[in-house]
C-alpha positions in Angstrom: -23.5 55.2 2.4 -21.8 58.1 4.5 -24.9 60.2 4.7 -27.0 57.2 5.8 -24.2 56.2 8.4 -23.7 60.0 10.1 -27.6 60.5 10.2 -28.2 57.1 11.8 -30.3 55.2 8.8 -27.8 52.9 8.6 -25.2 51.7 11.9 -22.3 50.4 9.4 -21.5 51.0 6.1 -19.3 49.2 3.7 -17.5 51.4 0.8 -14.6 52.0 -1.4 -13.5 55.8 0.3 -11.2 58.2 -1.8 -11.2 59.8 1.3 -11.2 58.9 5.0 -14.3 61.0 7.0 -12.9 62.4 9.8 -16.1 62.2 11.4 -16.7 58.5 11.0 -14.7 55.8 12.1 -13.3 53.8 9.2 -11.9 50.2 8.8 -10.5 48.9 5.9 -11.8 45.4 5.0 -11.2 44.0 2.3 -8.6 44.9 -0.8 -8.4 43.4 -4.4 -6.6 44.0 -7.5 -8.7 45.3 -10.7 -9.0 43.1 -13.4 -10.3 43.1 -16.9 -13.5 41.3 -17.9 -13.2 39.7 -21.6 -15.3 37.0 -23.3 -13.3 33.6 -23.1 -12.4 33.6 -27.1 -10.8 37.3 -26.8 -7.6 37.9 -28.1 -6.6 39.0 -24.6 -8.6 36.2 -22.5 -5.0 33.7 -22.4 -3.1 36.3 -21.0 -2.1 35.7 -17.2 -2.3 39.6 -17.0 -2.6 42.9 -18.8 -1.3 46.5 -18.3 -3.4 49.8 -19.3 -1.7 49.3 -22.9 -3.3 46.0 -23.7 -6.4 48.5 -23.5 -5.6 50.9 -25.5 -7.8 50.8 -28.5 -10.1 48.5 -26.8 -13.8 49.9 -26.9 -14.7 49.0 -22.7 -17.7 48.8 -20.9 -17.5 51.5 -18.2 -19.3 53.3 -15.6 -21.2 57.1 -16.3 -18.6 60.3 -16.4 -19.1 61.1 -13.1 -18.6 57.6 -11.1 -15.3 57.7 -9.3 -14.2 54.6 -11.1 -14.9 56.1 -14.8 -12.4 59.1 -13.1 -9.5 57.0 -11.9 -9.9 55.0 -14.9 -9.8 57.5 -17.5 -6.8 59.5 -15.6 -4.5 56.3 -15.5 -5.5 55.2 -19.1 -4.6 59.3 -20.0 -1.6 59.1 -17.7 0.0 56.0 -19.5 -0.6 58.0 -22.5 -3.7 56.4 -24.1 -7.7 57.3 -24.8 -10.0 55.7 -22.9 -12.4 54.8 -25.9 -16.4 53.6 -24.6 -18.3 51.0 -25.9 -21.1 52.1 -23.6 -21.7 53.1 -20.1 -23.2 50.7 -17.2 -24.5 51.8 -13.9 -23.5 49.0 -11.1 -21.5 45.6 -11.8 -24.1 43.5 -12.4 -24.8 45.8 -15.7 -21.5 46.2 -16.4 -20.2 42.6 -16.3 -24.1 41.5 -18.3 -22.7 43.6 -21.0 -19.1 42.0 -21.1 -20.9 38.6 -21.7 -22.8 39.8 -24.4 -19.5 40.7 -26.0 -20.0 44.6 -26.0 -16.8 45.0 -25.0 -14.0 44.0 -22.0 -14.8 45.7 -19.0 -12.6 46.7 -16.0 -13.9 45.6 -12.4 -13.0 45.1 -8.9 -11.6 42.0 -8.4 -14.4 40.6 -6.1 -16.6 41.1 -8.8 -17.5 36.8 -9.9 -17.1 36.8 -14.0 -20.3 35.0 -15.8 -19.7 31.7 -17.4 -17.9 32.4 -20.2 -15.6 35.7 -19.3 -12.1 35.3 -18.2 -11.4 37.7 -15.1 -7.5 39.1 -15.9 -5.4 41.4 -13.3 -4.4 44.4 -14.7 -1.1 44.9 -12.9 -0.5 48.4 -13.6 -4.0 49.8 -11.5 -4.0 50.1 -8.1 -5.7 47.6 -5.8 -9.3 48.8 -4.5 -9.7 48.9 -0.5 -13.4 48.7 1.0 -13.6 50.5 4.5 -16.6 49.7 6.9 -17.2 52.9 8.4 -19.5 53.5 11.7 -20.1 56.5 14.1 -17.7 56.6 17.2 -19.6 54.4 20.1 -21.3 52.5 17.3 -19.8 49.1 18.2 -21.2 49.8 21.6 -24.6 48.5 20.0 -23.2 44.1 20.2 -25.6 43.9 16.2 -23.0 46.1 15.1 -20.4 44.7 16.4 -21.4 41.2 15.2 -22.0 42.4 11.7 -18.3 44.1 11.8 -17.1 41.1 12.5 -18.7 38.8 10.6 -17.7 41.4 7.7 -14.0 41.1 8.5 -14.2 37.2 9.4 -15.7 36.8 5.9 -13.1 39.4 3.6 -9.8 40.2 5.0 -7.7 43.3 3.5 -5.0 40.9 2.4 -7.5 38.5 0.1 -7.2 39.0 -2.9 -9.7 37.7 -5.4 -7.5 35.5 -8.3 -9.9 34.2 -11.0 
């Protein structure tokens, strides 16, 4: 998305950022909590919440090794002194929360990700909340379709909303 922003193939561009460009303006849009995916009859699917040790031992649905997600998530599950164990690895939500539904294990997602019928969406209280940043070239929002689309972005998600399933 940053590469297609600075070399003008896209005018906006609407991301989770580990870190802020400094060549890029950046505007933080929307911010939810991340909660675990499980099948409604899971032992953990009546809880109101869970922390990282309800997961230990869990096999989870989770992105490739190098996705920045599979990172943070395997450093806080290490930090709070468990494994990460992997049922199997899913590129993109859609695959990820197809595979929770079919029971392949819970998965751990963004909270604007919508559950299928039949998963129960929990918070997971002890991972951080995920900001997305739109992120535009300076004079951008000179151009009034960017400016509308910004807008219409930030009219539609706000950085306090919070997704509660």
């Amino acid at each position: 998305m940053l590469a297609a922003v600075r070399t003008g193939r896209a005018h906006l561009g609407v991301a989770v950022l580990d870190v802020q460009p400094d060549d890029l303006i950046t505007v933080p849009v929307a911010t939810y909590p991340q909660v675990l995916l499980v099948p409604d009859d899971h032992a953990l699917a009546r809880r109101r919440t869970v922390r990282l040790h309800h997961l230990a031992g869990e096999e989870l649905v989770v992105p490739p090794p190098t996705r920045p997600h599979r990172i943070s998530l395997e450093r806080a599950m290490r930090d709070a002194g468990h494994t990460l164990h992997v049922a199997v690895e899913a590129e993109g939500w859609p695959l990820t929360v197809h595979f929770a539904a079919l029971g392949v294990g819970p998965a751990v997602v963004t909270g604007c990700v919508q559950p299928l019928p039949g998963l129960t969406a929990i918070p997971i209280t002890d991972l951080p909340t995920i900001t997305f940043h739109a992120a535009h070239r300076p004079g951008a929002l000179d151009d009034p379709r960017t400016a509308t689309l910004l807008h219409a972005i930030r009219t539609h998600t706000t950085t306090t909303r919070h997704h509660t399933p």
